[in-house]
Wavefront OBJ file of the C-alpha trace (Angstrom):
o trace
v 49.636 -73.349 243.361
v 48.850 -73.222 239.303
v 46.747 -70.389 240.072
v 48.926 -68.382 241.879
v 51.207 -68.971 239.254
v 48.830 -68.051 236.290
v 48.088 -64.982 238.142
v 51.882 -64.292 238.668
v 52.490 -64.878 235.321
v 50.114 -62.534 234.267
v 51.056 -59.618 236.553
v 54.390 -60.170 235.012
v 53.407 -59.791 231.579
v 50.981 -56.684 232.251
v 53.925 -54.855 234.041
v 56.470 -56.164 231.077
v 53.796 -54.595 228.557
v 53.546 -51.404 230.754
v 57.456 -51.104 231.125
v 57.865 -50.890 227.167
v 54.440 -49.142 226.824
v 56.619 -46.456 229.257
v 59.423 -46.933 227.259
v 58.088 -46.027 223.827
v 56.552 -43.441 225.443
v 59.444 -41.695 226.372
v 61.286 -42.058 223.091
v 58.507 -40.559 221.372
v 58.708 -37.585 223.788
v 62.396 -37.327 223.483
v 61.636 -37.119 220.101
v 59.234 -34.725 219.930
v 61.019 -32.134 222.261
v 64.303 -32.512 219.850
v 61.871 -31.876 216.719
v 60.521 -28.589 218.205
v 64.077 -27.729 219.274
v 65.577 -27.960 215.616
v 62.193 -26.287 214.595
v 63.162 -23.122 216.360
v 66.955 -23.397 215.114
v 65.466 -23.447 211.581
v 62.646 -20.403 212.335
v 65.564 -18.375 213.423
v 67.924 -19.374 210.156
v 65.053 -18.028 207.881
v 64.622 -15.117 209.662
v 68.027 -14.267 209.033
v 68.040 -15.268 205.753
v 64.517 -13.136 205.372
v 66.485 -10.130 206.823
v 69.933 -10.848 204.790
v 67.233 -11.040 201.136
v 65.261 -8.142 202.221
v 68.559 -5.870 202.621
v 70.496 -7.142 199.540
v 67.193 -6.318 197.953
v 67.435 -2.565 199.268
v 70.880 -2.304 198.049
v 69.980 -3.183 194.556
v 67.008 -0.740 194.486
v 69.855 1.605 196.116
v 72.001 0.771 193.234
v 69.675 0.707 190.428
v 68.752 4.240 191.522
v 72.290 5.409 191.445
v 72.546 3.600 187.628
v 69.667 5.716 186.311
v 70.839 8.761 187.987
v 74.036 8.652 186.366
v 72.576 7.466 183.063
v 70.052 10.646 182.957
v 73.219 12.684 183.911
v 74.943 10.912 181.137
v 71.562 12.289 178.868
v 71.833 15.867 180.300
v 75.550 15.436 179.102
v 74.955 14.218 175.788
v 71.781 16.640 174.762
v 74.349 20.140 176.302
v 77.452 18.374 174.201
v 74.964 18.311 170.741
v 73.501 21.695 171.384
v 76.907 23.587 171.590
l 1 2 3 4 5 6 7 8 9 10 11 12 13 14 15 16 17 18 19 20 21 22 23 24 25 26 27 28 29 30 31 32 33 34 35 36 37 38 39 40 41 42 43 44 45 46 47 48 49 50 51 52 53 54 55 56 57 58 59 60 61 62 63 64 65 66 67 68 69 70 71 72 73 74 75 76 77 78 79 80 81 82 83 84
């Protein structure tokens, strides 16, 4: 009978080893599917940051443009006031 109960004893601690092997495994893959699940929340956040930057970028190129438009009109104003 101290055979069968080496050998028992043994099963026992294989499956015990497999059972948290299985375990372990699982967290990590829990893990690793909630990583790549924030992942994509973040991708999408910078793309819409990216698209907010790149069109408060075009408004100050809009705005800039407007600036030396007036200014040069402000010029053209300035060189007809002198003349006269």
């Amino acid at each position: 009978m101290n055979g069968y109960w080496k050998t028992g004893l043994t099963f026992l601690a294989a499956a015990v080893m497999l059972v948290g092997w299985g375990v372990t495994w699982a967290n990590q893959s829990s893990r690793i599917h909630a990583n790549r699940a924030e992942i994509g929340t973040l991708k999408e956040k910078m793309e819409s940051v990216a698209d907010q930057t790149s069109e408060s970028e075009k408004a100050i190129v809009r705005m800039e443009t407007k600036i030396e438009y007036i200014i040069k009109g402000i010029d053209e104003i300035k060189a007809e006031v002198k003349t006269k």
